[in-house]
C-alpha atoms as a printed R data frame, in Angstrom:
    type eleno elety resid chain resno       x       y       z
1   ATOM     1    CA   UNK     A     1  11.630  -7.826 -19.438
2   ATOM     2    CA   UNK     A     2  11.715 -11.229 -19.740
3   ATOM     3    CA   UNK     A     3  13.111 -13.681 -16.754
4   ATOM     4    CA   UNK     A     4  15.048 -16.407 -18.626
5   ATOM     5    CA   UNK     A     5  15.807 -17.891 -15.028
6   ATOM     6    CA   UNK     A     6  12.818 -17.681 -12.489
7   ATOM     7    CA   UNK     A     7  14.888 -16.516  -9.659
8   ATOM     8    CA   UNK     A     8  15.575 -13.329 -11.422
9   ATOM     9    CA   UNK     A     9  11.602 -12.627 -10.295
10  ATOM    10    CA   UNK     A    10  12.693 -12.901  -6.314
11  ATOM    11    CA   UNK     A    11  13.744  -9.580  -4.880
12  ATOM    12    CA   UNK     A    12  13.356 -11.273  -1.378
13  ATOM    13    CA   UNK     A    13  11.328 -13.489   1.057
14  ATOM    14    CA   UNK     A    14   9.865 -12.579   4.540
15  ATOM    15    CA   UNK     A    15   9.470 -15.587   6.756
16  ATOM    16    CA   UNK     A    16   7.999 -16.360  10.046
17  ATOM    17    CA   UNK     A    17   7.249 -19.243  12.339
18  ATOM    18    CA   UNK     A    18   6.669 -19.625  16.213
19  ATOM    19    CA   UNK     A    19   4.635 -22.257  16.498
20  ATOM    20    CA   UNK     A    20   1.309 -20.400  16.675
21  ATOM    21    CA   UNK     A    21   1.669 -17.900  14.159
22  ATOM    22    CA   UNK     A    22   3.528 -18.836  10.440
23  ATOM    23    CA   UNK     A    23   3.353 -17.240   7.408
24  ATOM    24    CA   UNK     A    24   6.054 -16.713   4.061
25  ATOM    25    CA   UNK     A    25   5.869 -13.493   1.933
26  ATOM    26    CA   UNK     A    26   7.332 -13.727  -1.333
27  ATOM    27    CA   UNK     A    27   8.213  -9.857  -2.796
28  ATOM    28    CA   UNK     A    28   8.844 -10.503  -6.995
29  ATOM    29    CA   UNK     A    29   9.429  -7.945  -9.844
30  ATOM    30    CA   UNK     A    30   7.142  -6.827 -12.412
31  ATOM    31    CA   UNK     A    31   8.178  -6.631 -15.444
32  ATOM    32    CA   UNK     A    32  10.463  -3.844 -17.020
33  ATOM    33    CA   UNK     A    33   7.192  -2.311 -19.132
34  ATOM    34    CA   UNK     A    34   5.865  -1.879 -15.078
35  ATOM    35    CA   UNK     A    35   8.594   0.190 -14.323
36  ATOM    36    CA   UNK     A    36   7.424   3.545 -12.264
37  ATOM    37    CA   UNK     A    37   4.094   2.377 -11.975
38  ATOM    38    CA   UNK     A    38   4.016  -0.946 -10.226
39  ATOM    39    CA   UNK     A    39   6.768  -1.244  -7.840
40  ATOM    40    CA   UNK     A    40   6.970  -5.156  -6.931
41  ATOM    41    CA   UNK     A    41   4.011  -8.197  -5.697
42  ATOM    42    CA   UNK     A    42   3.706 -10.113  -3.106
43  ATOM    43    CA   UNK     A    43   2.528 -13.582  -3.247
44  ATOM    44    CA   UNK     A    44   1.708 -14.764   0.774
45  ATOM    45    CA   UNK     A    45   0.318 -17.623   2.462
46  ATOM    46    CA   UNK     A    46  -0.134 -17.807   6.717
47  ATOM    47    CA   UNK     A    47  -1.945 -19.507   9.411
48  ATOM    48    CA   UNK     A    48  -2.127 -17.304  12.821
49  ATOM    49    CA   UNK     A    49  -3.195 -19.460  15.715
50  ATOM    50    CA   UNK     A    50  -2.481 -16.230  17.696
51  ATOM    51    CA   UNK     A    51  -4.908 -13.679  16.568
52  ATOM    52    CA   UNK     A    52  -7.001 -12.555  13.829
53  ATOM    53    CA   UNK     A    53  -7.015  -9.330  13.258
54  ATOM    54    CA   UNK     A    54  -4.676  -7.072  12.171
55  ATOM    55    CA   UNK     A    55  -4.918  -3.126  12.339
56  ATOM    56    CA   UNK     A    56  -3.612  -1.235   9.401
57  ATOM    57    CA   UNK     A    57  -2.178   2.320   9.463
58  ATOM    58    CA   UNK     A    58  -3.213   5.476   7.574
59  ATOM    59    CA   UNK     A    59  -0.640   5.062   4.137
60  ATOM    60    CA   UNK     A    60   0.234   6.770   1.050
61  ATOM    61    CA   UNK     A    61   0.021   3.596  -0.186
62  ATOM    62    CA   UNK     A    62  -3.017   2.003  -2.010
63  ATOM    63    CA   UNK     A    63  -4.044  -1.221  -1.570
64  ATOM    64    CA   UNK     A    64  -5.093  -4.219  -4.346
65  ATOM    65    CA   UNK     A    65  -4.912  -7.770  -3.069
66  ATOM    66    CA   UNK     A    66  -6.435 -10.540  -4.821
67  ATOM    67    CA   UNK     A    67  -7.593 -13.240  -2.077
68  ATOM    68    CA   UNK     A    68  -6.336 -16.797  -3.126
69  ATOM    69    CA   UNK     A    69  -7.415 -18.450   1.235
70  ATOM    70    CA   UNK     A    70 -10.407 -18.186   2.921
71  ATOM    71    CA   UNK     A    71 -12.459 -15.280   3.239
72  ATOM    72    CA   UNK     A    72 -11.188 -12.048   4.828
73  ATOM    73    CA   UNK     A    73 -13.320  -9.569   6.688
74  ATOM    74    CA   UNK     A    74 -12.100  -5.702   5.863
75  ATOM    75    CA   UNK     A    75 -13.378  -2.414   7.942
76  ATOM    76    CA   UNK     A    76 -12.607   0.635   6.184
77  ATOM    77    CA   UNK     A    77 -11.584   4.051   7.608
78  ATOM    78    CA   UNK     A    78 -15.016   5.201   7.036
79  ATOM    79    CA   UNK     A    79 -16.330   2.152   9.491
80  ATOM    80    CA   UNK     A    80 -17.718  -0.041   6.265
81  ATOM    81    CA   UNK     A    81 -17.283  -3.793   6.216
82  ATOM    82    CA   UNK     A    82 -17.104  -5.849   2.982
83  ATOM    83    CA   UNK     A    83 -16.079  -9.899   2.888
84  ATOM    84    CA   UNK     A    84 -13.952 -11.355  -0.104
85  ATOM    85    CA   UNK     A    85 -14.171 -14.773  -0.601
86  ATOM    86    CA   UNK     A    86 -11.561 -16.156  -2.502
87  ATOM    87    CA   UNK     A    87 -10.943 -15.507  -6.360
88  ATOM    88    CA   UNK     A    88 -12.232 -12.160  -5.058
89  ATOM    89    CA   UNK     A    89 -10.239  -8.907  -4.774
90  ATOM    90    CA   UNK     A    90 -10.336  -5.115  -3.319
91  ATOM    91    CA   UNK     A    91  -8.888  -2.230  -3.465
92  ATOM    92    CA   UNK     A    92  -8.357   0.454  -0.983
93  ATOM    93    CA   UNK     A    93  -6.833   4.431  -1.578
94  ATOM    94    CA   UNK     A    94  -5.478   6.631   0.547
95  ATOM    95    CA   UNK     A    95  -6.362   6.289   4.392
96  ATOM    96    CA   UNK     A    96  -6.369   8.897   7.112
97  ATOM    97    CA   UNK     A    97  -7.760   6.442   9.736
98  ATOM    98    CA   UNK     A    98  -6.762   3.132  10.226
99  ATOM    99    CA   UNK     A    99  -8.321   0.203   8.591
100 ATOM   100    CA   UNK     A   100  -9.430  -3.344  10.225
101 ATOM   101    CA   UNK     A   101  -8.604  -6.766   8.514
102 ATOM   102    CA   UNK     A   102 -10.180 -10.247   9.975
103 ATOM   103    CA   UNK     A   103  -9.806 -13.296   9.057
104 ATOM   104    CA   UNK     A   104  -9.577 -16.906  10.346
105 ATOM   105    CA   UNK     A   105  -6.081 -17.036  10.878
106 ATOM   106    CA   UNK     A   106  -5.145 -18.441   7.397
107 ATOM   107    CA   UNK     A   107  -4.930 -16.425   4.396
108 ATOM   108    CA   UNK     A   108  -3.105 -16.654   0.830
109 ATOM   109    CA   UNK     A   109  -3.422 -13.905  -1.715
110 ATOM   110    CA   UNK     A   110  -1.211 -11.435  -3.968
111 ATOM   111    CA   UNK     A   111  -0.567  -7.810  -3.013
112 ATOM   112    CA   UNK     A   112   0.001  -5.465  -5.839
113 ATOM   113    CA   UNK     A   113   2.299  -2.684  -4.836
114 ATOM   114    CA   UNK     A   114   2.137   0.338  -6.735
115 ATOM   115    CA   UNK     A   115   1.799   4.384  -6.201
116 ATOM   116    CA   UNK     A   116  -1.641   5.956  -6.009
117 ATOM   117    CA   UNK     A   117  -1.684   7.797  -9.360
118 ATOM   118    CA   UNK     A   118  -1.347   3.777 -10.717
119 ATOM   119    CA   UNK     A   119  -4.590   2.712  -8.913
120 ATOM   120    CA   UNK     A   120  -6.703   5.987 -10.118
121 ATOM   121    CA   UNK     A   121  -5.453   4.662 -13.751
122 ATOM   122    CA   UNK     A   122  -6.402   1.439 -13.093
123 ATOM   123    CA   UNK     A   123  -9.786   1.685 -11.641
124 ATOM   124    CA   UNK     A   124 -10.837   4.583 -13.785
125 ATOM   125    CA   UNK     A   125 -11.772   6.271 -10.465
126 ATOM   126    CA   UNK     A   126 -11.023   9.456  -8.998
127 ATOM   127    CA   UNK     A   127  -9.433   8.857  -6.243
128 ATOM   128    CA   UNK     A   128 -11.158  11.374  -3.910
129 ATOM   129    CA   UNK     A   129 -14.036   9.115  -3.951
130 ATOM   130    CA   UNK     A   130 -11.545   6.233  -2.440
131 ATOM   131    CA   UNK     A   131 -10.426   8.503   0.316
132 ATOM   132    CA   UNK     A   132 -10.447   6.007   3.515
133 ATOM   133    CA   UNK     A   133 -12.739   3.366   1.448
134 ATOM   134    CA   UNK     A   134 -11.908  -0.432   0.529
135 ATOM   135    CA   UNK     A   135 -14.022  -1.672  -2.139
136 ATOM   136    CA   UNK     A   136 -14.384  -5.198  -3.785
137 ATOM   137    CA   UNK     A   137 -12.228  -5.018  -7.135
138 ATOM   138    CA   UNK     A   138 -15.615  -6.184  -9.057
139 ATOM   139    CA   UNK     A   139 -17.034  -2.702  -7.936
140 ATOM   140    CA   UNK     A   140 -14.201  -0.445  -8.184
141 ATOM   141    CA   UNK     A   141 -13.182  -1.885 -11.363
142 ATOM   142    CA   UNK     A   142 -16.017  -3.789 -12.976
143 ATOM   143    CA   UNK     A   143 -15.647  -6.550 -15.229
144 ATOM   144    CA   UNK     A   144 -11.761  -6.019 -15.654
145 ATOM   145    CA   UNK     A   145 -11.330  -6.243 -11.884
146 ATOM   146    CA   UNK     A   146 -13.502  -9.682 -11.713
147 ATOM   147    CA   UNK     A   147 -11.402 -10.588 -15.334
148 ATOM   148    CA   UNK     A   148  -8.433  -9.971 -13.370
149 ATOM   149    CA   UNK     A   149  -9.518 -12.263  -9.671
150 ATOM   150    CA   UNK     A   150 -10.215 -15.053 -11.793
151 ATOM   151    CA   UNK     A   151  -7.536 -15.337 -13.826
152 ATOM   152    CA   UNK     A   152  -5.127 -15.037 -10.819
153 ATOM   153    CA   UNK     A   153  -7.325 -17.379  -8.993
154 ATOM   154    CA   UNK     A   154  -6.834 -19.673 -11.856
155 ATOM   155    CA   UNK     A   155  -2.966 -19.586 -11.841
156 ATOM   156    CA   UNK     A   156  -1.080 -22.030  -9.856
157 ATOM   157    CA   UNK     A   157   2.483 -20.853  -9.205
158 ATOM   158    CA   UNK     A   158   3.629 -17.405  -7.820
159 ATOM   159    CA   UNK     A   159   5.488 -17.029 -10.868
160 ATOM   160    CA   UNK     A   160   2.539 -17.765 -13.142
161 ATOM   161    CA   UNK     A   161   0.810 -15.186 -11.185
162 ATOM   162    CA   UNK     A   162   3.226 -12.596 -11.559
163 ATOM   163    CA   UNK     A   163   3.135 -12.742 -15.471
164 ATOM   164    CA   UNK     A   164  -0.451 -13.202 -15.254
165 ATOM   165    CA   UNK     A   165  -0.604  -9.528 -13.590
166 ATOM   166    CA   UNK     A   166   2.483  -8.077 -15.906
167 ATOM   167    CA   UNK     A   167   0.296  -8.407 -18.684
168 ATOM   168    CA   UNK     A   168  -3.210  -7.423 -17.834
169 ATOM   169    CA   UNK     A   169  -2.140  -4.482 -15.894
170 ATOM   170    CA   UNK     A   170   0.454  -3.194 -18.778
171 ATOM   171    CA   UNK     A   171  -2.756  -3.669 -20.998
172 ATOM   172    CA   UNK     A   172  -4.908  -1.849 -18.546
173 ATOM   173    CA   UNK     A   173  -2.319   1.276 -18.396
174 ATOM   174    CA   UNK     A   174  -1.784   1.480 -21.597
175 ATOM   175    CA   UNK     A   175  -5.272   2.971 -21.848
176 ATOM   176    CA   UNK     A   176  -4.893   5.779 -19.289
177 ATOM   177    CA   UNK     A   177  -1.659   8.162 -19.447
178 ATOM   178    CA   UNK     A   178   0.005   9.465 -15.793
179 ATOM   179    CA   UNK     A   179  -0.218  12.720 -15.431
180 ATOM   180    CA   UNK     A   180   3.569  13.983 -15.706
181 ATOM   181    CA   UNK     A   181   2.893  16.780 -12.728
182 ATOM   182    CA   UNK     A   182   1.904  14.451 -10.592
183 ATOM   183    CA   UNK     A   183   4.507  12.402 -11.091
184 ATOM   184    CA   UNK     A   184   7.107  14.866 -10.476
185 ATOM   185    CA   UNK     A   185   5.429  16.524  -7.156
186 ATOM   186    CA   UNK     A   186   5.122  12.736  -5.924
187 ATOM   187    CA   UNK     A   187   8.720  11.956  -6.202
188 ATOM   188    CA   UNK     A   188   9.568  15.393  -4.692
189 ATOM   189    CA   UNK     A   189   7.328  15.156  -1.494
190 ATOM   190    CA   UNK     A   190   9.034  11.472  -0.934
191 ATOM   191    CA   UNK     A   191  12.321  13.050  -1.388
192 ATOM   192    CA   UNK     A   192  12.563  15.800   0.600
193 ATOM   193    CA   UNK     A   193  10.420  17.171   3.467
194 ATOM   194    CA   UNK     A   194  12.020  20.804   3.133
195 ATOM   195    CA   UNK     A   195  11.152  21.673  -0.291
196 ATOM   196    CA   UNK     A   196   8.206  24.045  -1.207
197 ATOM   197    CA   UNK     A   197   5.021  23.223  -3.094
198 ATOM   198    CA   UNK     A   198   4.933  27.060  -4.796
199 ATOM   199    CA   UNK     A   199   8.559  26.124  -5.657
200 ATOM   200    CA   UNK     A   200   8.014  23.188  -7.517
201 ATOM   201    CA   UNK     A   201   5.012  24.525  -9.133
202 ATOM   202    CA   UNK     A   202   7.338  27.476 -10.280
203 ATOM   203    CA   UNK     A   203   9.733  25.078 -11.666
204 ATOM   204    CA   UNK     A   204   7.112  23.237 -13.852
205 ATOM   205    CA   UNK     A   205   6.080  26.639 -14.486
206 ATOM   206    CA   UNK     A   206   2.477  26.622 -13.249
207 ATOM   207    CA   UNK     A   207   0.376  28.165 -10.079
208 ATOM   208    CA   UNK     A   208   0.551  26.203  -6.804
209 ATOM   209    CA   UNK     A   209  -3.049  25.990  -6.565
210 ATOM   210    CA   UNK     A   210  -2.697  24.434 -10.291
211 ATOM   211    CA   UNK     A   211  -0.507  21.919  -9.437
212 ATOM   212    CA   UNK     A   212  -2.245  21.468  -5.993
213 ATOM   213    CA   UNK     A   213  -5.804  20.479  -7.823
214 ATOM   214    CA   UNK     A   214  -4.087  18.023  -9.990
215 ATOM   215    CA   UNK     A   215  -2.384  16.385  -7.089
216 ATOM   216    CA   UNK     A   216  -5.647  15.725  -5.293
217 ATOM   217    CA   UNK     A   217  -7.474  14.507  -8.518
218 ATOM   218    CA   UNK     A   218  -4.554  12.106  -8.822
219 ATOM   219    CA   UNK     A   219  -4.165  11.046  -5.242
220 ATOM   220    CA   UNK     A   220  -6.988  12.197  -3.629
221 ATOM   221    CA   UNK     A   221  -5.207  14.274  -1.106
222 ATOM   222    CA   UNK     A   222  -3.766  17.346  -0.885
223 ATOM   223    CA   UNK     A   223   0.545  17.939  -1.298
224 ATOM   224    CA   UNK     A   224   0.487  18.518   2.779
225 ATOM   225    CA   UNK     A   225  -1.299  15.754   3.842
226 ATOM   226    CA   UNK     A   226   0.523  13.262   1.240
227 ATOM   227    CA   UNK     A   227   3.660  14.606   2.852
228 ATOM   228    CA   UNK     A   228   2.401  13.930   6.195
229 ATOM   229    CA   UNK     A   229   1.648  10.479   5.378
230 ATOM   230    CA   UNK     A   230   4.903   9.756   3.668
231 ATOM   231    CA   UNK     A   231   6.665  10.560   6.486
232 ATOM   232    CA   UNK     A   232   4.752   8.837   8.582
233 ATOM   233    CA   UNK     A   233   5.280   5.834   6.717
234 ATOM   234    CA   UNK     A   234   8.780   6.596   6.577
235 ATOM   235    CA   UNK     A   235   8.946   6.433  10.660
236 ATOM   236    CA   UNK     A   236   7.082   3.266  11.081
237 ATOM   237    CA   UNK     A   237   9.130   1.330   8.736
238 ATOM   238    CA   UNK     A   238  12.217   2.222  10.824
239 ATOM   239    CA   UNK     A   239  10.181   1.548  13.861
240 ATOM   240    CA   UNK     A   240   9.136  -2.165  12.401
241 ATOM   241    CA   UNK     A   241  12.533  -2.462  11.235
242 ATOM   242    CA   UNK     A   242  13.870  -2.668  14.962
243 ATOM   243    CA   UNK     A   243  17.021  -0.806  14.179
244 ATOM   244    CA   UNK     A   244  16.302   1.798  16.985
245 ATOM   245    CA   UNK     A   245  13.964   3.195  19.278
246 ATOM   246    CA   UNK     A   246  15.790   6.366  20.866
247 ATOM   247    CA   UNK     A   247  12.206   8.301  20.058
248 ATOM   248    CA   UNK     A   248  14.134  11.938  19.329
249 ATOM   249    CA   UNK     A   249  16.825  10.680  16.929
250 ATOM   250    CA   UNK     A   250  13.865   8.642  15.207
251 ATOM   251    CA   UNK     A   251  11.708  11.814  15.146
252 ATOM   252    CA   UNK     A   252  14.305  14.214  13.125
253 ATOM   253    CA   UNK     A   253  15.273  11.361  10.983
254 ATOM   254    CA   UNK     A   254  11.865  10.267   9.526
255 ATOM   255    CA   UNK     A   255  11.626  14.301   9.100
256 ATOM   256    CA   UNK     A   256   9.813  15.892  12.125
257 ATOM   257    CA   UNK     A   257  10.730  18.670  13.986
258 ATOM   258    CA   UNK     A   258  10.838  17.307  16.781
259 ATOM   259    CA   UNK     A   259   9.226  14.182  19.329
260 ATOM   260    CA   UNK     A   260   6.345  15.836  20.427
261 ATOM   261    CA   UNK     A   261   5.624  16.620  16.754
262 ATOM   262    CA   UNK     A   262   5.903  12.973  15.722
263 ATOM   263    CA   UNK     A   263   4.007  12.075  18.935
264 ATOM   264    CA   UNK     A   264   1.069  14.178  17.801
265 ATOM   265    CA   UNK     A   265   0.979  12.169  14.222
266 ATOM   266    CA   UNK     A   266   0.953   9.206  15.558
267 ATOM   267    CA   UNK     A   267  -2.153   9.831  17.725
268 ATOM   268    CA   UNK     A   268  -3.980  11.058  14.895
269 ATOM   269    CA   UNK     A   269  -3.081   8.037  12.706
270 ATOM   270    CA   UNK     A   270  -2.056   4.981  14.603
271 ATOM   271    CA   UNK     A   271  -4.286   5.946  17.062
272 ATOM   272    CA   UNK     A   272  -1.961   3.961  19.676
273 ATOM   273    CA   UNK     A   273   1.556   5.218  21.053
274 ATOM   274    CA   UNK     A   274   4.679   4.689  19.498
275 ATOM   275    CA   UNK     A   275   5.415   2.113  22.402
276 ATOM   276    CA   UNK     A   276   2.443   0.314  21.991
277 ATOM   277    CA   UNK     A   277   2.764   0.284  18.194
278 ATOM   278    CA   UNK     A   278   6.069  -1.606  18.682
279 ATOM   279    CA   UNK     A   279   4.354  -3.950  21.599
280 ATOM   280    CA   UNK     A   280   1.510  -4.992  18.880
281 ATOM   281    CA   UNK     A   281   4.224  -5.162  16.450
282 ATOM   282    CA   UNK     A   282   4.826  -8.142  14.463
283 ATOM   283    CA   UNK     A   283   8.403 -10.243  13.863
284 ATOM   284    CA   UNK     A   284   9.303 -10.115   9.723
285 ATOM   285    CA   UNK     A   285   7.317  -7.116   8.035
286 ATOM   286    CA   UNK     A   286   4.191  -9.257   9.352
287 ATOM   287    CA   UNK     A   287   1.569  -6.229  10.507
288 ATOM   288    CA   UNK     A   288   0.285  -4.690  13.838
289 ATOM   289    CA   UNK     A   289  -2.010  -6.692  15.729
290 ATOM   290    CA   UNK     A   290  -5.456  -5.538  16.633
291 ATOM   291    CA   UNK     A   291  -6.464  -8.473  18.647
């Protein structure tokens, strides 16, 4: 796809300012080519007189963030720190325990959003080996990931930076092919928390254990656990939405059985209560505070 008018990029813009804290979060398209394996970017700037540290949850989704501000401070879920300096980048997989991020209080960058079968393909990593790690995208991904900081260091406009990363990662994936079972058991653990693994391995006429060792190749988890996280996810975006907080009708519609069995998931990865996860809660998809 080509955007003939640059507005076509802009899906939508998260905004914030209270005087102590400000920031602007610009979500764009990838181009069509990207479709399925990168889902959108996000091109941010902030300055947070309030705090500096943010915590972030366990996630089925990977992280890789090219820093464009001052350096950020990152403590993975296995407790290890690494700094990027700007025209540096990471990239983090699947977490179990939450994750620390420090800065200054003013940071720029661009967020890649994508599934976690994309980021095995694009480091060329097995992503059991990323299991609650953040590495710097020079390590994880050699000289393409240190090609790929500078170049989007080098760009000047969001847009500009959004084609920039349209093209090297459509080159990059090009290289590596998605495994189609994967793919399929992914989109069916997102979609419903009721069907069976053994089912869906029967319908792609294979073993579970089969299709259950490919998953965790791919995503470095098991089905289980990915569902888990997924709907885990699923309840703290409704809870940061701030549509509701009537905890049982929250609880059967992110998928649990019940509260105390969304209270229980919540311990083991928030590691806060659902009441003090909305207290620490920040205005306009803007994090949890640590600090």
């Amino acid at each position: 796809m080509m955007f003939a008018n640059p507005s076509e990029r802009l899906i939508r813009v998260d905004a914030h300012d209270d005087g102590v804290n400000r920031w602007e979060m610009a979500r764009l398209r990838t181009a069509s080519a990207l479709a399925g394996l990168v889902t959108s970017y996000s091109d941010y700037w902030e300055e947070t007189g309030g705090f500096t540290t943010r915590r972030e949850l366990p996630s089925i989704d990977p992280v890789l963030i090219v820093n464009l501000g001052d350096p950020i401070d990152i403590v993975d879920g296995n407790g290890e720190r690494i700094t990027i300096r700007a025209g540096e980048g990471f990239a983090g997989g699947v977490h179990l325990r939450h994750a620390l991020a420090r800065s200054n209080g003013t940071q720029a960058g661009v967020h890649v959003h994508m599934p976690l079968q994309t980021l095995g393909r694009l480091l060329r990593l097995p992503l059991g080996e990323m299991v609650d790690r953040t590495l710097p995208l020079n390590v994880a991904a050699g000289e393409w990931g240190r090609t790929l900081c500078a170049r989007v260091a080098e760009a000047t406009t969001p847009l500009d930076r959004a084609a920039l990363l349209d093209g090297m990662l459509s080159e990059r994936l090009s290289d590596a092919a998605a495994d189609p079972l994967v793919t399929y058991l992914s989109a069916a653990l997102h979609r419903s928390a009721e069907e069976k693994v053994g089912d869906l391995a029967a319908d792609l006429g294979c073993s579970r254990k089969h299709l259950s060792v490919r998953f965790r190749q791919a995503t470095g988890v098991s089905p289980r656990l990915y569902r888990r996280l997924a709907r885990f996810g699923r309840l703290t975006a409704q809870l940061q939405s701030g549509s509701r907080t009537e905890w049982a009708a929250l609880a059967l519609e992110a998928g649990y059985f019940d509260q105390p069995h969304m209270l229980r998931d919540f311990r083991e990865f928030a590691g806060v209560t659902p009441r003090m996860f909305l207290a620490r809660s920040l205005p306009n998809m803007g994090g949890l505070v640590e600090d």
